[in-house]
C-alpha positions as CSV (number, residue, x, y, z in Angstrom):
1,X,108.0,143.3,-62.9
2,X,107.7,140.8,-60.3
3,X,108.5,137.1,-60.1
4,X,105.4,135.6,-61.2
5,X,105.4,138.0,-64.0
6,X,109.4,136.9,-65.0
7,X,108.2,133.2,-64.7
8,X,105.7,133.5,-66.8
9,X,108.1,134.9,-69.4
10,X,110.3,132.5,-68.5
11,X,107.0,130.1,-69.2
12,X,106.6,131.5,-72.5
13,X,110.0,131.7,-73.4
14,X,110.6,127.9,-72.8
15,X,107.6,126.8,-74.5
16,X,106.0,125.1,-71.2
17,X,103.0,124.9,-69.2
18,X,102.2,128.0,-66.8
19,X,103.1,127.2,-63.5
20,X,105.9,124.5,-64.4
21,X,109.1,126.9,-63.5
22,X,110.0,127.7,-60.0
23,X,113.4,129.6,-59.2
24,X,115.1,126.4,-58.0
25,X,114.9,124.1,-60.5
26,X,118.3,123.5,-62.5
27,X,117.8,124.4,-66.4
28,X,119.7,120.4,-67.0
29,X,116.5,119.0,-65.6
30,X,114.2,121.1,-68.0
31,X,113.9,119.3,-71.0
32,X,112.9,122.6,-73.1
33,X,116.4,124.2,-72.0
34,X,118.2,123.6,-75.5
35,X,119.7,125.9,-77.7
36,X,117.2,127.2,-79.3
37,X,115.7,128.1,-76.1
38,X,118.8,129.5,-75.3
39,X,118.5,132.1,-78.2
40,X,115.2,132.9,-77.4
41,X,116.2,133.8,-74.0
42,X,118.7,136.1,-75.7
43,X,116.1,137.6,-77.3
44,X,113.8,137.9,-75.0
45,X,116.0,139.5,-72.1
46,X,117.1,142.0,-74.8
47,X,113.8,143.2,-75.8
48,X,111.9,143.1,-72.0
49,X,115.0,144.3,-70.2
50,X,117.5,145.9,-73.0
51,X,120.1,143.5,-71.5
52,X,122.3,141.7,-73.7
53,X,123.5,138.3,-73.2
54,X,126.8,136.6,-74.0
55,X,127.0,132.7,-74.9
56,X,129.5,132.9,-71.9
57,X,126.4,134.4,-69.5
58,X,123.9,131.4,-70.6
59,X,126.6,128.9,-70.0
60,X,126.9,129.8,-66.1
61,X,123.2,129.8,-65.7
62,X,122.6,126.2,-63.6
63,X,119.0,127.4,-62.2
64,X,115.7,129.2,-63.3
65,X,116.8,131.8,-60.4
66,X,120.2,132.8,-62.5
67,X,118.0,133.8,-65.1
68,X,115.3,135.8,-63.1
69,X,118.7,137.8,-61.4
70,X,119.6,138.9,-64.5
71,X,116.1,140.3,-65.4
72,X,116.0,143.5,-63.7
């Protein structure tokens, strides 16, 4: 999977327009990034990349890029 195809995700995930992510942007300025975002990014990661994620892990996460690194 590349990165458009993990932004889109992302995209999804977040609820938001395509196109409105980009790696840099830090999650504080994204005002979908709550917790119940946060849990569906749990979720999602799990089921896409059998990954699971800690509260801990989303707590470090400060950009979109944090997020695509853990996606492999």
């Amino acid at each position: 999977m590349d990165e458009k195809e993990k932004l889109a995700l992302l995209e999804e995930t977040f609820d938001v327009d395509e196109g409105t992510l980009s790696p840099e942007m830090l999650l504080d300025d994204i005002d979908e990034y709550d917790s119940m975002t946060k849990l569906s990014l749990i979720v999602m990661v799990e089921d896409e990349f059998g990954k699971k994620l800690t509260g801990a892990e989303i707590k470090e996460f400060k950009t979109v890029q944090d997020i695509l690194n853990v996606m492999v």
